[in-house]
VEXTORLUM-438252 format. One record per residue (C-alpha): residue in one letter; x, y, z. Coordinates in steps of 0.25 Angstrom, whole numbers, plus 2048, in hexadecimal, padded with zeros to 3 digits. Last residue first. Example, Ala and Ser with C-alpha at 12.3 -4.5 7.8 and 13.67 -1.06 7.14 Angstrom:
BEGIN
+-----+------+-------+-----+
: res : east : north :  up :
+-----+------+-------+-----+
:   S :  837 :   7FC : 81D :
:   A :  831 :   7EE : 81F :
+-----+------+-------+-----+
This chain:
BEGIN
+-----+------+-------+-----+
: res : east : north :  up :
+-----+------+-------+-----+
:   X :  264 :   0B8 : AB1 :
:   X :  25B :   0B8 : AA5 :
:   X :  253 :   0AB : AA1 :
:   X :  248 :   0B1 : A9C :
:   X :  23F :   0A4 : A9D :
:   X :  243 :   0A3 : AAD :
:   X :  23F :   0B1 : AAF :
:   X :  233 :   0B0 : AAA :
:   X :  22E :   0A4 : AB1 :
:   X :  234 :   0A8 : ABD :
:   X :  22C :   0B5 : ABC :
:   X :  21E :   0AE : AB7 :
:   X :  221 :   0A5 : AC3 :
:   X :  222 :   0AD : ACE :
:   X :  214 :   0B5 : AC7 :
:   X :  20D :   0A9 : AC7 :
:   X :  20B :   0A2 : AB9 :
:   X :  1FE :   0A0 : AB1 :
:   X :  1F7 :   0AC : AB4 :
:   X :  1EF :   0AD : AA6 :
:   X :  1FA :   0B3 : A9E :
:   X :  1F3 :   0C0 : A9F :
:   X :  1F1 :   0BE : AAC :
:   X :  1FC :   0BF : AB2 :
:   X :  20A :   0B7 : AB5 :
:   X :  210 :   0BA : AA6 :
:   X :  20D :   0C8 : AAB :
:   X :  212 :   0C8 : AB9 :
:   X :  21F :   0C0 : AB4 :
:   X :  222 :   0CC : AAB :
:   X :  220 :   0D6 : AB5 :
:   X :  229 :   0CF : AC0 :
:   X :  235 :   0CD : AB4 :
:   X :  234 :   0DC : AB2 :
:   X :  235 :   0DF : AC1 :
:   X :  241 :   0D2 : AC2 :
:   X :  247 :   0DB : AB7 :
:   X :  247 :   0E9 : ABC :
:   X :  24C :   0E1 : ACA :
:   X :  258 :   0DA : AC2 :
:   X :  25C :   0E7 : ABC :
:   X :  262 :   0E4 : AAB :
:   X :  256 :   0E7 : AA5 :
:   X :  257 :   0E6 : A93 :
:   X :  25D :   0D6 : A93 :
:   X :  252 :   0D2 : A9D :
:   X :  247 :   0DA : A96 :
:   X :  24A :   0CF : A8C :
:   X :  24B :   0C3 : A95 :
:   X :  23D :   0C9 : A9B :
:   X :  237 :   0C8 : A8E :
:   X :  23D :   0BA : A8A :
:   X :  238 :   0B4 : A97 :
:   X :  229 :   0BB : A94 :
:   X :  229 :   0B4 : A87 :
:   X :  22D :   0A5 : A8D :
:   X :  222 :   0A8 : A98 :
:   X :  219 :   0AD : A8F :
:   X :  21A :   0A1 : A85 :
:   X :  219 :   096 : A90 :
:   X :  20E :   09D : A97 :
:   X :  206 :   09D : A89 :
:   X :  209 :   08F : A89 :
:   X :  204 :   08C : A97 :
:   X :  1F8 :   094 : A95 :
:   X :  1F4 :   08C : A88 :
:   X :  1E9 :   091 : A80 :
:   X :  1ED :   0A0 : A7D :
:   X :  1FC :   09C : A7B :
:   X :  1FA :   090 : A74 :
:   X :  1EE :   097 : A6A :
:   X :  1F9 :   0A1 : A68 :
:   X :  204 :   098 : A65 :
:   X :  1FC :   093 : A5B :
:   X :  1F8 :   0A0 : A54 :
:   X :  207 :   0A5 : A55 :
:   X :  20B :   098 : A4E :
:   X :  219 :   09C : A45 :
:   X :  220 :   09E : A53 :
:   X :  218 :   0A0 : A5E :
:   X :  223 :   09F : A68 :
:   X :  22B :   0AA : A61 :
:   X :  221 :   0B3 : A60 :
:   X :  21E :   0B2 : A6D :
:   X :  22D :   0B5 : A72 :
:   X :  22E :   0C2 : A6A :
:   X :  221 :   0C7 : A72 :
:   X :  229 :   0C5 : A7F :
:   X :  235 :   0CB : A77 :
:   X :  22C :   0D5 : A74 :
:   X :  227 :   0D9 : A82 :
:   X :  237 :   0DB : A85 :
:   X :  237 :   0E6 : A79 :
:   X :  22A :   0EC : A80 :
:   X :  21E :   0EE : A78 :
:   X :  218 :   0FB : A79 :
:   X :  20A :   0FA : A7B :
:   X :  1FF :   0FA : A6E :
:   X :  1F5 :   0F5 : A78 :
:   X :  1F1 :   0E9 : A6F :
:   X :  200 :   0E5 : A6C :
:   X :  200 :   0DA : A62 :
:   X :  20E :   0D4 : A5F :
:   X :  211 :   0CF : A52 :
:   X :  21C :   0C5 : A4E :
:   X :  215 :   0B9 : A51 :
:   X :  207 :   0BC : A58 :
:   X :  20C :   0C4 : A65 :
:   X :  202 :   0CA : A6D :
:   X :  204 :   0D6 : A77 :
:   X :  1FE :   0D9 : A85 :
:   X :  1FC :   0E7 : A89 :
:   X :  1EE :   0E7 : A8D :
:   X :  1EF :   0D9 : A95 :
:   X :  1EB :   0CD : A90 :
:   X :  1E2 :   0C6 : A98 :
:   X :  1E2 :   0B4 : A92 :
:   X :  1D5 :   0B0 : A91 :
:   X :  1D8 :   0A8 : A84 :
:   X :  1CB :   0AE : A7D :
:   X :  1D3 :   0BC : A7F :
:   X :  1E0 :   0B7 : A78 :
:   X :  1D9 :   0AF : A6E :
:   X :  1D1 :   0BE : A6B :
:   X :  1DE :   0C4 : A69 :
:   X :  1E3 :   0BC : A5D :
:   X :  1E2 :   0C6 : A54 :
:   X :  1EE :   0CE : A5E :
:   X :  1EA :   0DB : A63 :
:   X :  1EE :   0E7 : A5D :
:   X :  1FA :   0F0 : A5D :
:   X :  202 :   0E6 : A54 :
:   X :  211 :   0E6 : A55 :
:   X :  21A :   0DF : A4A :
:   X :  226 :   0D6 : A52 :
+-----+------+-------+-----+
């Protein structure tokens, strides 16, 4: 996946859509991820990352427009994302408390604002934890 220290060309979408990103969110448009804050990207943020590529396919720009104007389909796609990243770090932290910490965290931001609060907390983790399918 090529890294891109800028913000995505489709940014302003992003903004008109009212949704809050935070200052370390990234974008992924097909293979390219866009990180405006030039952070480190984690290996288990890539296989979030890894996930929307995959969903969009050969149509980034549609599933963008889907993602941007449909809450329940952007939940859809974060929630099956997140799943996968917490299935990742799963397979790296072998401590049931480090990873119900981790699994907390994940479920808070899927949960926030950013996402335009659509799940509770309880339910962002259950969610999470039910996609990752790890034991």
């Amino acid at each position: 996946m090529e890294i891109l220290n800028s913000l995505p060309p489709f940014y302003d979408k992003i903004l008109k859509a009212g949704m809050t990103p935070t200052k370390t969110v990234v974008y992924c448009y097909q293979n390219t991820l866009y990180n405006p804050s030039s952070a480190e990207i984690r290996p288990d943020i890539l296989a979030n990352e890894e996930t929307h590529t995959r969903q969009q396919g050969d149509k980034p720009d549609a599933w963008w427009d889907s993602y941007l104007e449909d809450s329940m389909f952007r939940m859809n796609q974060e929630s099956e994302a997140y799943g996968n990243q917490y299935r990742f770090i799963c397979k790296l932290v072998k401590d049931r408390e480090h990873r119900n910490k981790i699994l907390f965290e994940l479920a808070a931001h899927l949960s926030g604002p950013i996402y335009g609060n659509a799940l509770t907390l309880p339910q962002a983790y259950q969610l999470i934890k039910k996609l990752a399918n790890v034991k």
